[in-house]
ROLO-577496 format. One record per atom (N, C-alpha, C): residue number from 1; x, y, z; atom name. Coordinates in steps of 0.02 Angstrom, whole numbers, plus 50000, padded with zeros to 5 digits. Atoms other than C-alpha are relative to their C-alpha. Layout:
N
   seq      px      py      pz   atom
   NUM       X       Y       Z     CA
...
This chain:
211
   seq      px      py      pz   atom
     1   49956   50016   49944      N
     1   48018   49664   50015     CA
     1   50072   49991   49976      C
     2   49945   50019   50034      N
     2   48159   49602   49896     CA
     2   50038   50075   49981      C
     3   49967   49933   50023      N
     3   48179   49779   49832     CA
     3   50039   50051   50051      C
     4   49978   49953   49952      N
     4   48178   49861   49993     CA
     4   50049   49980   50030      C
     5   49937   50020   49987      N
     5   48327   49741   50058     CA
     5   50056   50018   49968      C
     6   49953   49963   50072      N
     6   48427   49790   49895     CA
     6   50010   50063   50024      C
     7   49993   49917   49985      N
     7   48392   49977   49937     CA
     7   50054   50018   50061      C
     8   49968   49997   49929      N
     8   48462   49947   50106     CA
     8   50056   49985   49997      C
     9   49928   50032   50033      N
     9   48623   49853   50062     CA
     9   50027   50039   49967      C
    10   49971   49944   50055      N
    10   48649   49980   49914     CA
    10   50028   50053   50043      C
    11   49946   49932   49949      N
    11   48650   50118   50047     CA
    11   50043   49972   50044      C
    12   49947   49988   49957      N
    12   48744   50043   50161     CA
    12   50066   49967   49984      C
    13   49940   49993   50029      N
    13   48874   50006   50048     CA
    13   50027   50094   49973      C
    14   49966   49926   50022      N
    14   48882   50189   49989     CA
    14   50028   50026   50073      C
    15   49936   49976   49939      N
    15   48963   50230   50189     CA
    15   50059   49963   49988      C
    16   49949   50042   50004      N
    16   49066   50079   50169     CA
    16   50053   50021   49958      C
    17   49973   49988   50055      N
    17   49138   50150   50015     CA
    17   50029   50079   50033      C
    18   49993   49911   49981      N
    18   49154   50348   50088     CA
    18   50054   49985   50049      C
    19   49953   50023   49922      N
    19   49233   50259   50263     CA
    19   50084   49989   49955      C
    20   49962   49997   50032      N
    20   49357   50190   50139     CA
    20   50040   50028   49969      C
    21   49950   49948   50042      N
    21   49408   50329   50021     CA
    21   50022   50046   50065      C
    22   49987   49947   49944      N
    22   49402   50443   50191     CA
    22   50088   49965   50045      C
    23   49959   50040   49978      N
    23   49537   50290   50266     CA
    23   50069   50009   49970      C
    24   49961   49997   50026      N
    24   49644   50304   50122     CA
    24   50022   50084   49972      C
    25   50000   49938   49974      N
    25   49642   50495   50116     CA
    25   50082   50024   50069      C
    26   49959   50002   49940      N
    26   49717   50494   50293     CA
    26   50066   49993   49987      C
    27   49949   50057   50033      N
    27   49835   50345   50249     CA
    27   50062   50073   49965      C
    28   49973   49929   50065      N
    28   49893   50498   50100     CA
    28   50037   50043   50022      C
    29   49987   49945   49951      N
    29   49899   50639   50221     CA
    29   50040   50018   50037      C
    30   49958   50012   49946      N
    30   49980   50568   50336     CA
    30   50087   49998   49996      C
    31   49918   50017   50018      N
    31   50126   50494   50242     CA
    31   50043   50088   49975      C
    32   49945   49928   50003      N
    32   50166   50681   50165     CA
    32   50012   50021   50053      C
    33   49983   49969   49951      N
    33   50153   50739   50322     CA
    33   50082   49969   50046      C
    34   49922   50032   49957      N
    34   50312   50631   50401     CA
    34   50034   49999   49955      C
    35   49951   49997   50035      N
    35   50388   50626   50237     CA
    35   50039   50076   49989      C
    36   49951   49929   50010      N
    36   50403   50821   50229     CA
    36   50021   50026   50064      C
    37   49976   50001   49931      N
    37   50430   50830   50415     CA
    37   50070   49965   50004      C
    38   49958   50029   49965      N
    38   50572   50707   50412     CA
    38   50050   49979   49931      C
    39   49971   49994   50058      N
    39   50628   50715   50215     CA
    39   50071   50016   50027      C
    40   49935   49966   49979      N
    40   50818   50718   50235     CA
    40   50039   50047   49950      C
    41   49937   49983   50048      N
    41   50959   50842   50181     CA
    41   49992   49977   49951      C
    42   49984   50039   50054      N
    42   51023   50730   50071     CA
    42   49967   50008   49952      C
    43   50046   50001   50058      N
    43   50882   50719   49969     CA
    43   49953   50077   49966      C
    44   50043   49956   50019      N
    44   50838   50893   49961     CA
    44   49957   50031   50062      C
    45   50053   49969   49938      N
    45   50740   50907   50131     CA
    45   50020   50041   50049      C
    46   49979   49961   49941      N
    46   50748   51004   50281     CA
    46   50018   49974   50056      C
    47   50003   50015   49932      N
    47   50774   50884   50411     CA
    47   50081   49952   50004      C
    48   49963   50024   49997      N
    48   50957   50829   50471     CA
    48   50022   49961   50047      C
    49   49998   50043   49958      N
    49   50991   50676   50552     CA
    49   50065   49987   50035      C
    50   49916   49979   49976      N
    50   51175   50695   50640     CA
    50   50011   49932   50076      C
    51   49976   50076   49961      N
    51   51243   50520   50753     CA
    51   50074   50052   50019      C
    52   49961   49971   49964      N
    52   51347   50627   50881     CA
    52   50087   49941   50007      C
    53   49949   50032   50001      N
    53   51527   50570   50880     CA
    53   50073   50039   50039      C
    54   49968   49938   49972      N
    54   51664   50633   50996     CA
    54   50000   50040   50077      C
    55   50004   49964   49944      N
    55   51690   50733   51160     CA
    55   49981   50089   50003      C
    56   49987   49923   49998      N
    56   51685   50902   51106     CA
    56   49904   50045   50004      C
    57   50083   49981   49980      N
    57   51485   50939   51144     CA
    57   49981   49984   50061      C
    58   50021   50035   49923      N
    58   51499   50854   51309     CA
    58   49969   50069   50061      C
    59   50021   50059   49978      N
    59   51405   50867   51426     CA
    59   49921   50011   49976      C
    60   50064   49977   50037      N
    60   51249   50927   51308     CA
    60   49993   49936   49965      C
    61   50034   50060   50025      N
    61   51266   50773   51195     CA
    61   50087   49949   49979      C
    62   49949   50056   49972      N
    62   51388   50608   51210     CA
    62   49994   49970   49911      C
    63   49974   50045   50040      N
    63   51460   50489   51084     CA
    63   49932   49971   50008      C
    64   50074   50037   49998      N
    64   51295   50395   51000     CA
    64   49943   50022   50001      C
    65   50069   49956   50005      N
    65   51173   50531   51037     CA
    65   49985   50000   49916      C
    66   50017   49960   50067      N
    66   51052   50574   50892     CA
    66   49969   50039   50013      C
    67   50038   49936   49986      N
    67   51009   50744   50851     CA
    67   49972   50012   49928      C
    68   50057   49972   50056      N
    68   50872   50801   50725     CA
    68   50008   50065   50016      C
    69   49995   49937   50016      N
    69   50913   50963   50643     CA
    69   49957   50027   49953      C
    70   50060   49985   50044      N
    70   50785   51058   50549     CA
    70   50029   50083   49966      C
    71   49981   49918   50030      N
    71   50845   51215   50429     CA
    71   49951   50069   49991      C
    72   50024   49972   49988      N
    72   50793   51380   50438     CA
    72   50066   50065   50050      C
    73   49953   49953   49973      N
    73   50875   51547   50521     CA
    73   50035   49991   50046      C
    74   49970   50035   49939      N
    74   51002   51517   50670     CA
    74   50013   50088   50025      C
    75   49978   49932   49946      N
    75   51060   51651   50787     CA
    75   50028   49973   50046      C
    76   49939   49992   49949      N
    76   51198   51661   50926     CA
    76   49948   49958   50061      C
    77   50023   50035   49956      N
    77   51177   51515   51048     CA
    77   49946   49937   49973      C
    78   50037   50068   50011      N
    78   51091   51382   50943     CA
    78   50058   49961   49980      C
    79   49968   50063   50025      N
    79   51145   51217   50896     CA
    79   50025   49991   49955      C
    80   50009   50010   50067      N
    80   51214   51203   50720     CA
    80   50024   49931   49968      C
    81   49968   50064   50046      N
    81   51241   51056   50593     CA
    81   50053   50041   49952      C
    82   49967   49954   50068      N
    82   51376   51130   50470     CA
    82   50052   49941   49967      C
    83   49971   50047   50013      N
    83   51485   51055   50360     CA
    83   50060   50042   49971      C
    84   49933   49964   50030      N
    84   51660   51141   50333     CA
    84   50036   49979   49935      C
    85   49996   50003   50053      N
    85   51735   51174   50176     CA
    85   50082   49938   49997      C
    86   49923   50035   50051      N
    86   51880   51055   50086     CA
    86   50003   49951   50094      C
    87   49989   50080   49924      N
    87   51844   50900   50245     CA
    87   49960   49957   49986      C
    88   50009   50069   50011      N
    88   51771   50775   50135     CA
    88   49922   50012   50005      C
    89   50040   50001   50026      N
    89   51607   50836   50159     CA
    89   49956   49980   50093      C
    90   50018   49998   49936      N
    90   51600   50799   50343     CA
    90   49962   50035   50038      C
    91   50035   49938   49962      N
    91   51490   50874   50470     CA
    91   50022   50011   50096      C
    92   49960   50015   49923      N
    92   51518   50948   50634     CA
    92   49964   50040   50035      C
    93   50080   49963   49961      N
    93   51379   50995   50763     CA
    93   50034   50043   50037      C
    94   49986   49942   49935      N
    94   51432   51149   50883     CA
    94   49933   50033   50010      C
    95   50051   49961   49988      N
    95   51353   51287   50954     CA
    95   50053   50079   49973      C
    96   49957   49930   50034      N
    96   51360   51464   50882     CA
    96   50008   50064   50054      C
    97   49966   49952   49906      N
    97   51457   51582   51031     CA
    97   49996   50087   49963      C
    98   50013   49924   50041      N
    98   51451   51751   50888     CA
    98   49981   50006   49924      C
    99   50015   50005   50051      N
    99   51433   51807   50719     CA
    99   49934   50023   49977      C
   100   50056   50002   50026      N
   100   51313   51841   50596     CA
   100   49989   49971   49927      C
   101   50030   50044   50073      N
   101   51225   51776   50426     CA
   101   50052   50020   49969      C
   102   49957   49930   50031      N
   102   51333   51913   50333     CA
   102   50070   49963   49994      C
   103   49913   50006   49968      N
   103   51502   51877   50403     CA
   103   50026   49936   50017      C
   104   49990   50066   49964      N
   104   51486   51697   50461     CA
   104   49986   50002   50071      C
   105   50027   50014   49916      N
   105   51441   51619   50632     CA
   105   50078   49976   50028      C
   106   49935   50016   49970      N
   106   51582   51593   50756     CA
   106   49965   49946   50043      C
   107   50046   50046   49975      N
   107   51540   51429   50833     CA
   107   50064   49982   50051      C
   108   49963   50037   49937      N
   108   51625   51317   50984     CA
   108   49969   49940   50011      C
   109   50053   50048   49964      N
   109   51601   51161   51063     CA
   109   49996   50021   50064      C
   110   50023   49994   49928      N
   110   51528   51159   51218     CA
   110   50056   49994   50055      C
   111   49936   50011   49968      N
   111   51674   51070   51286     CA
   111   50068   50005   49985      C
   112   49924   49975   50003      N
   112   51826   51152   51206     CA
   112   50005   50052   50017      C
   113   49988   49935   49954      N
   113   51918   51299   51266     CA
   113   50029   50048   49913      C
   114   49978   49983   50041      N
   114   51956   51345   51086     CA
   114   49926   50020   49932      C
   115   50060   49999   50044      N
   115   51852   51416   50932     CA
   115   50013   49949   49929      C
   116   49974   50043   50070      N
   116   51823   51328   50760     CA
   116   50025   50031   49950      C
   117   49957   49997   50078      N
   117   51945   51352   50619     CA
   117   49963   50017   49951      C
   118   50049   49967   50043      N
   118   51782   51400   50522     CA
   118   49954   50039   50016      C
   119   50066   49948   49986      N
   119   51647   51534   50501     CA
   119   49934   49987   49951      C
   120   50076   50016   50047      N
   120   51495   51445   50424     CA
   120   49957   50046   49975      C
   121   50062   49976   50018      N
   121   51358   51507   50323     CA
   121   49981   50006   49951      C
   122   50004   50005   50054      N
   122   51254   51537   50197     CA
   122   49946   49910   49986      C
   123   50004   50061   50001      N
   123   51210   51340   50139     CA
   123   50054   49929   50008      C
   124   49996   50045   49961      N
   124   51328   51271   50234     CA
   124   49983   49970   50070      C
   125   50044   50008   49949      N
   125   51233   51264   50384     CA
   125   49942   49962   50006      C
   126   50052   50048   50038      N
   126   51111   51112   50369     CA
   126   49946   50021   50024      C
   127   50036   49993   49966      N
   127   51022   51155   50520     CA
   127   50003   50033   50060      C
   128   49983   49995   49930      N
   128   50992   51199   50714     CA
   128   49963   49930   50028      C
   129   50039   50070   49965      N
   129   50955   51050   50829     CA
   129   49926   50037   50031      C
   130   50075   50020   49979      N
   130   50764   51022   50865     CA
   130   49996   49963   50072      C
   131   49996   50064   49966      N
   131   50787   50854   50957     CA
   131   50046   49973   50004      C
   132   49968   50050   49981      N
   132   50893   50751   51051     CA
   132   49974   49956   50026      C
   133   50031   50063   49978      N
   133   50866   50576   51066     CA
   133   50082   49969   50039      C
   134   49917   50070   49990      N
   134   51018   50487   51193     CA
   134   50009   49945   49985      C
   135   49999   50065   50004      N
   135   51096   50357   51137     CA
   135   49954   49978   49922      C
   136   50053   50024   50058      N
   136   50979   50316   50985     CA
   136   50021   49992   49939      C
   137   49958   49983   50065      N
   137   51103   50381   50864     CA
   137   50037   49920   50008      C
   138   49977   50074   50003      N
   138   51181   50179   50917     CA
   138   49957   49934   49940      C
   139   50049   50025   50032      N
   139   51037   50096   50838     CA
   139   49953   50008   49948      C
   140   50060   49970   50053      N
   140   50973   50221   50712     CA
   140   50054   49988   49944      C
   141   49944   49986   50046      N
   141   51130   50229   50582     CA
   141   49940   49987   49931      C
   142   50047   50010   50058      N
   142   50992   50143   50450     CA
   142   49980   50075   49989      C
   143   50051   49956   49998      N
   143   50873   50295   50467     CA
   143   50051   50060   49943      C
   144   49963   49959   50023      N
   144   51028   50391   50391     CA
   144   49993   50005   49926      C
   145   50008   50021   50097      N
   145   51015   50303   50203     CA
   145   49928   50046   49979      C
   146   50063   49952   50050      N
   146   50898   50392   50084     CA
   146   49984   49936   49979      C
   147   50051   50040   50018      N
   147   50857   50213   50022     CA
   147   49953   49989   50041      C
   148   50027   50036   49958      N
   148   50787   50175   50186     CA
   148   49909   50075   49992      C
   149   50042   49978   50015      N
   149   50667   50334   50159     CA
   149   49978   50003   49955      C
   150   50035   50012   50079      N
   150   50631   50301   49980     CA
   150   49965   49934   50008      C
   151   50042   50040   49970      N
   151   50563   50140   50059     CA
   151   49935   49992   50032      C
   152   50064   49970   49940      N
   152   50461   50199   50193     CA
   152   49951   50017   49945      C
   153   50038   49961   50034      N
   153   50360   50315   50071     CA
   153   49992   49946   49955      C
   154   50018   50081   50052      N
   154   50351   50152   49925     CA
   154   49950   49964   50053      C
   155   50037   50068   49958      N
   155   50295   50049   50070     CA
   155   49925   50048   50005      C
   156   50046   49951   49958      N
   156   50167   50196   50131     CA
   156   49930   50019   49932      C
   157   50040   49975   50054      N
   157   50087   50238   49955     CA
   157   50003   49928   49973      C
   158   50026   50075   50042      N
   158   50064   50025   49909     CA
   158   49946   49994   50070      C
   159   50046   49998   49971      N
   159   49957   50035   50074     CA
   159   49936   50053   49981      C
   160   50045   49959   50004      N
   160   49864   50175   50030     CA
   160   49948   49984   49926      C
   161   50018   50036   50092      N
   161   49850   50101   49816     CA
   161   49966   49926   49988      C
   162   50013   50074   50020      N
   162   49836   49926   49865     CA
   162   49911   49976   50011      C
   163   50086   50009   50021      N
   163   49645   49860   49802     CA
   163   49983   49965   50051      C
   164   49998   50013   49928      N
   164   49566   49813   49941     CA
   164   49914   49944   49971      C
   165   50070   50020   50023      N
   165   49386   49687   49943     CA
   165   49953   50009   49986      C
   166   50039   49965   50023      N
   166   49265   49736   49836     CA
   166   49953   50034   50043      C
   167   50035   50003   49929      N
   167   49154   49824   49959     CA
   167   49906   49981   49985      C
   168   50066   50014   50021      N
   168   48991   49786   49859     CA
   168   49978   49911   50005      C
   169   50037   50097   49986      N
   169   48993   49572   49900     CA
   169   49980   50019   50066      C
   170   50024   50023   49940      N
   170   48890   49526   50034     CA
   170   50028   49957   50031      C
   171   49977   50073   49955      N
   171   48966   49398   50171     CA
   171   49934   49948   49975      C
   172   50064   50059   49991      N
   172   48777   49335   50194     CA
   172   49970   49981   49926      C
   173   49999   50035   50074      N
   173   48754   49321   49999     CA
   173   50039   49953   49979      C
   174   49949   50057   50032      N
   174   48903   49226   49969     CA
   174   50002   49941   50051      C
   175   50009   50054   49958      N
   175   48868   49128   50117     CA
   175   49945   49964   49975      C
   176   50055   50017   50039      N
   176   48697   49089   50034     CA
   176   50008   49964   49958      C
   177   49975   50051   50075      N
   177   48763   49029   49875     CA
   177   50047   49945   50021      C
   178   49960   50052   49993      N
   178   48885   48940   49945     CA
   178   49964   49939   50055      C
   179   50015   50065   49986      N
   179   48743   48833   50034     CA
   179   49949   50000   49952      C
   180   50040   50022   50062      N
   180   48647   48840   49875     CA
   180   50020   49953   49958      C
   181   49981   50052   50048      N
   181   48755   48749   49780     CA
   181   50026   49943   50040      C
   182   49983   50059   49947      N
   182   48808   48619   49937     CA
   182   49936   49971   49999      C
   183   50059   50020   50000      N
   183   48612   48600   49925     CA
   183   49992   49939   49930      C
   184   50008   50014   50081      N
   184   48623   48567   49733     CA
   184   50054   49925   50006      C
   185   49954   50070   50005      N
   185   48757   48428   49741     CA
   185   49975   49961   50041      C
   186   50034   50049   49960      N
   186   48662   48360   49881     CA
   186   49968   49958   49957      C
   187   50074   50032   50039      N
   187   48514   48329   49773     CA
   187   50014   49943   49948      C
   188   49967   50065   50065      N
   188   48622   48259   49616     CA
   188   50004   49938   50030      C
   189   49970   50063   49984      N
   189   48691   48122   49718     CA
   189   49936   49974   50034      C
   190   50056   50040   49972      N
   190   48529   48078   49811     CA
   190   49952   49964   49914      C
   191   50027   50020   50066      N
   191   48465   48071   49622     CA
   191   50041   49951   49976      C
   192   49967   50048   50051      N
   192   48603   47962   49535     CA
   192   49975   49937   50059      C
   193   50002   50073   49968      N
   193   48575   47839   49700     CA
   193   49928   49972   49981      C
   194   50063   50017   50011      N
   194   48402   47825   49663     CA
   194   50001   49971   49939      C
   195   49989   50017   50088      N
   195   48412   47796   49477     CA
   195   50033   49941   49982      C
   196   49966   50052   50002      N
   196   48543   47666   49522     CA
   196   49959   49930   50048      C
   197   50060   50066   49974      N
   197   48425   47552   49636     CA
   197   49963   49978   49942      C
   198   50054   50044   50035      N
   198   48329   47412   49575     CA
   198   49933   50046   50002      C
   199   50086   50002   49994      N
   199   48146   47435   49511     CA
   199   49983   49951   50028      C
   200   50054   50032   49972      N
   200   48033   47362   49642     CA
   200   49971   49961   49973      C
   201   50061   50020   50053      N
   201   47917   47307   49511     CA
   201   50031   49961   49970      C
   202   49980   50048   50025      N
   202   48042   47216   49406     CA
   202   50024   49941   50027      C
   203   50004   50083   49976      N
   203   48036   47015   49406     CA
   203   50076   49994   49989      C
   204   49949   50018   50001      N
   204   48223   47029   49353     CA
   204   50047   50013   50045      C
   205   49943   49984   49960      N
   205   48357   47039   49480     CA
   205   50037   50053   49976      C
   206   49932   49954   50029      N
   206   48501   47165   49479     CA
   206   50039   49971   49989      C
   207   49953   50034   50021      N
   207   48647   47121   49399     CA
   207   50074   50036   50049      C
   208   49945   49990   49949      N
   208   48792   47108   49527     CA
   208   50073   49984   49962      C
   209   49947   50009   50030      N
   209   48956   47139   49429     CA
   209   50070   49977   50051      C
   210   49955   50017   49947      N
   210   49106   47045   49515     CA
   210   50076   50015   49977      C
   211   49934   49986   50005      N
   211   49278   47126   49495     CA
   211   50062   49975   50019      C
């Protein structure tokens, strides 16, 4: 009977253990998956995070908007992130009105009546917009730092590393022992009181020490 409880416990720690590695797996999976989804520029990635600033995109996207740009080929009439040469390094979202890879893109804003002073391309072009979020670009500025994603991913891989409770203790074992030995101290002290009473049998009194 003893054996066959063991057997049972044993297996059903071997799911416990599979559920687990399968948990942290995920956990794994998951994190590359948003980290190479949302890896920035900056660091090498494809994905550019741009905090709209300005009138000249109106009425497509306002002062504060954020737009997620993702790199890859552009063509006449997308969105672009670019960053013009000898301006510090600055970037400046339009849309591209002609042009080609070759020759450069001729871009505009939405809301000027004029073209830009540059013909991007090549790798200065970070991206085309994906997503606009309104307004969000107010409250996101963090999201911009590369520490803040060298974080995320630290934080994401100590969940996935961090040792977790052995999965082989029993609750109802350690609950056991722990009234085995509440049993055991019982007993001592019912023993020392005993040991400390008078013998019945002896004609001599106890000796009552007075402090």
């Amino acid at each position: 009977m003893v054996a066959r409880e063991g057997s049972e416990q044993g297996g059903a720690a071997v799911p416990r253990r599979l559920l687990g590695l399968a948990t942290s797996a995920l956990w794994l999976v998951g994190a590359l998956v948003v980290g190479w989804l949302l890896w920035p520029s900056s660091l090498g990635g494809c994905t550019t995070l741009t905090i709209v600033s300005g009138h000249s995109m109106e009425p497509t996207y306002y002062t504060g908007d954020l737009v997620v740009s993702r790199c890859g080929p552009v063509d006449v009439g997308d969105v672009i992130v670019y960053t013009p040469p000898d301006v510090g390094g600055a970037r400046v979202i339009h849309r591209i009105v002609d042009g080609n890879a070759d020759d450069g893109w001729v871009v505009q804003g939405d809301n000027n009546d004029f073209l830009d002073p540059w013909n991007p391309k090549g790798d200065q072009i970070l991206g085309s917009a994906v997503l606009h979020l309104p307004q969000v670009g107010k409250f996101a500025s963090i999201l911009l730092s590369p520490l803040t994603w060298i974080s995320l991913l630290v934080i994401a891989l100590a969940v996935v590393v961090w040792p977790g409770k052995p999965e082989d203790e029993d609750p109802e074992t350690d609950g056991q022992d722990e009234d085995g030995e509440l049993a055991a101290l019982v007993a001592d002290a019912e023993r020392e009181v005993a040991e400390a009473e008078p013998d019945a049998e002896s004609d001599e009194p106890p000796v009552t020490a007075l402090v």
